[in-house]
C-alpha positions as CSV (number, residue, x, y, z in Angstrom):
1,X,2.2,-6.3,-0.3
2,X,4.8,-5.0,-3.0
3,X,8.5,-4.8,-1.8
4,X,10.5,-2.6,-4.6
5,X,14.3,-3.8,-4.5
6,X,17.0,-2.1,-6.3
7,X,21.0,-3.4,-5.7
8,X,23.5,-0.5,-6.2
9,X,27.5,-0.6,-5.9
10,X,27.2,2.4,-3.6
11,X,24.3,4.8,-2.0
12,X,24.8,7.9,-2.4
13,X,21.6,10.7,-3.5
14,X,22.1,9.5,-7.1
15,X,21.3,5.7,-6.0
16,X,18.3,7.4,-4.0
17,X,16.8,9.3,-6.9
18,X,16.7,6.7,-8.8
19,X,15.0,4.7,-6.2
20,X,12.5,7.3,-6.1
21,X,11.6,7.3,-9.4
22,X,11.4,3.3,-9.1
23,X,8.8,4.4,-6.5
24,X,7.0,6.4,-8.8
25,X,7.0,4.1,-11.7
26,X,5.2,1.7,-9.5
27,X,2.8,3.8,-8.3
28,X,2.0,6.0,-11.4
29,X,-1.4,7.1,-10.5
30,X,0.0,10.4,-8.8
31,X,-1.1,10.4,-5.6
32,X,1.3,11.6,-2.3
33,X,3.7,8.4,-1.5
34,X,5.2,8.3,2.0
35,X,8.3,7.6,2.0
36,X,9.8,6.9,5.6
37,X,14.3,7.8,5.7
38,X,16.8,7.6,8.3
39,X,18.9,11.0,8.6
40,X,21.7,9.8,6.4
41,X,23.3,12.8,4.6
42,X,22.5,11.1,0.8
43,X,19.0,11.1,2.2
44,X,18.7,14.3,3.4
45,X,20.2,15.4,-0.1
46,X,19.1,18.8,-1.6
47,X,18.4,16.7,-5.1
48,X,16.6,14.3,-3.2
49,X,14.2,16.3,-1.1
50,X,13.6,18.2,-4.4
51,X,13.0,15.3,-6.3
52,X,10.3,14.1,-4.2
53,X,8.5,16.8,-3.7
54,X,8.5,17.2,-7.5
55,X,7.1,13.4,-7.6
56,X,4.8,13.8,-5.0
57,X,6.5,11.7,-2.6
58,X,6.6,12.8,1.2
59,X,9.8,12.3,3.0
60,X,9.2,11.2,7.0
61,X,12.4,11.6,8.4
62,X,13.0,9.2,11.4
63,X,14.0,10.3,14.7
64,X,18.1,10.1,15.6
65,X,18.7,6.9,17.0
66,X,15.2,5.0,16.5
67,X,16.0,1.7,14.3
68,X,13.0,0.2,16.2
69,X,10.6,2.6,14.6
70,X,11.7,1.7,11.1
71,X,9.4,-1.0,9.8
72,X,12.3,-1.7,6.9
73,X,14.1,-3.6,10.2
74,X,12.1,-5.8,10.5
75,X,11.8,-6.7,7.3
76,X,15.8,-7.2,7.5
77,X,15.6,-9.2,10.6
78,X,12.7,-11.8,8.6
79,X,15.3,-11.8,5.6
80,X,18.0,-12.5,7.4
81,X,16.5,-15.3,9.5
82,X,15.1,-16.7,6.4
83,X,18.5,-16.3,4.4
84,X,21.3,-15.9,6.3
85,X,20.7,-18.0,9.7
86,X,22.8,-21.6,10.0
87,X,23.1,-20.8,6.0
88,X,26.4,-20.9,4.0
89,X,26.9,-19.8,0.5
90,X,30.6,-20.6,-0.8
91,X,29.7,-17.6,-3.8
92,X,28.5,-14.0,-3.7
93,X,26.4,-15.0,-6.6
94,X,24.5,-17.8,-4.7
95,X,24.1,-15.4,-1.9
96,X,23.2,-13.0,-4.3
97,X,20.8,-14.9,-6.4
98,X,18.8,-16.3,-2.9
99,X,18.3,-12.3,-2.2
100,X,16.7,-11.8,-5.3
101,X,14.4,-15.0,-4.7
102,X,13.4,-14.1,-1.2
103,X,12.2,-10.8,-2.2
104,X,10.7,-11.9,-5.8
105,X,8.6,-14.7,-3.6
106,X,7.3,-12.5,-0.5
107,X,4.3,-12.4,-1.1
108,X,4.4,-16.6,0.0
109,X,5.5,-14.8,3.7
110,X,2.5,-12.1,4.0
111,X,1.0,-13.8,7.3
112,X,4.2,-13.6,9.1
113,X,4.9,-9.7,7.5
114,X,1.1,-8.7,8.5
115,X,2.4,-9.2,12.4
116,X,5.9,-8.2,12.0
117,X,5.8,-5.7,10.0
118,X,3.3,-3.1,11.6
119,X,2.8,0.9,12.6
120,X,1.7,-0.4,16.1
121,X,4.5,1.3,18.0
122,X,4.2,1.7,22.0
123,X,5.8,4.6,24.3
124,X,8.0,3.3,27.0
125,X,8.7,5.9,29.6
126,X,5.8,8.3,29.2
C-alpha cells in the first residue's frame, strides 16, 4: 500500500495536474490508473480531464453528496485519530513535520487500513 502526498498553498487544476503527473511518475508502466474525485470545479477542470486522459488515468467522479463512498475519508478519519486526537502542537511546523511522518510510515498501519479502508460498500434503502 503506497499513499502519494503532495502539500500545496492552494488547489486549484494546476495543483491537480501536477498531482496527476505524481500519479504517473509512480506508476510509469502505462497502464489505465483509476483515479476516484469529488465534483469540485478544479477537478472537473477542462485541463484536468484532458490531462488524464492523455496519461491514461480514468477519472470516477463521485456522486453529489456521498463522502461515505470515498475511501480517501477514511483514510482522513485514521490520520486524524492518529494525529490530531487529545494532541497539541504549539507550531505549524511540528504539526506539519508529524503529517509528513504519518504518511512516510503507513505502511507500519496496513492491518488496520486493510479493514478501514475498503470498496465493500452496502445499499441502505433499496
Amino acid at each position: 500500500m503506497d499513499v502519494i502526498t503532495r502539500s500545496y498553498d492552494t488547489i486549484n487544476q494546476f495543483a491537480v495536474c501536477n498531482f496527476l503527473k505524481a500519479l504517473r511518475a509512480k506508476n510509469p508502466n502505462g497502464e489505465k490508473l483509476f483515479f476516484i474525485l469529488d465534483r469540485g470545479p478544479c477537478n472537473k477542470a477542462l485541463s484536468v480531464r484532458e490531462l488524464a486522459k492523455e496519461l491514461n488515468i480514468e477519472i470516477i467522479f463521485l456522486p453529489p453528496y456521498s463522502p461515505n463512498l470515498n475511501p480517501i475519508e477514511r483514510l482522513w478519519k485514521f490520520f486524524k485519530r492518529k494525529v490530531l486526537y487529545n494532541k497539541y502542537y504549539e507550531k505549524f511546523k511540528d504539526f506539519e513535520s508529524v503529517c509528513s511522518s504519518f504518511f512516510r510510515g503507513i505502511r507500519k498501519y496496513k492491518p488496520e487500513l486493510t479493514t478501514l479502508i475498503t470498496d465493500n460498500f452496502s445499499a441502505v434503502g433499496t
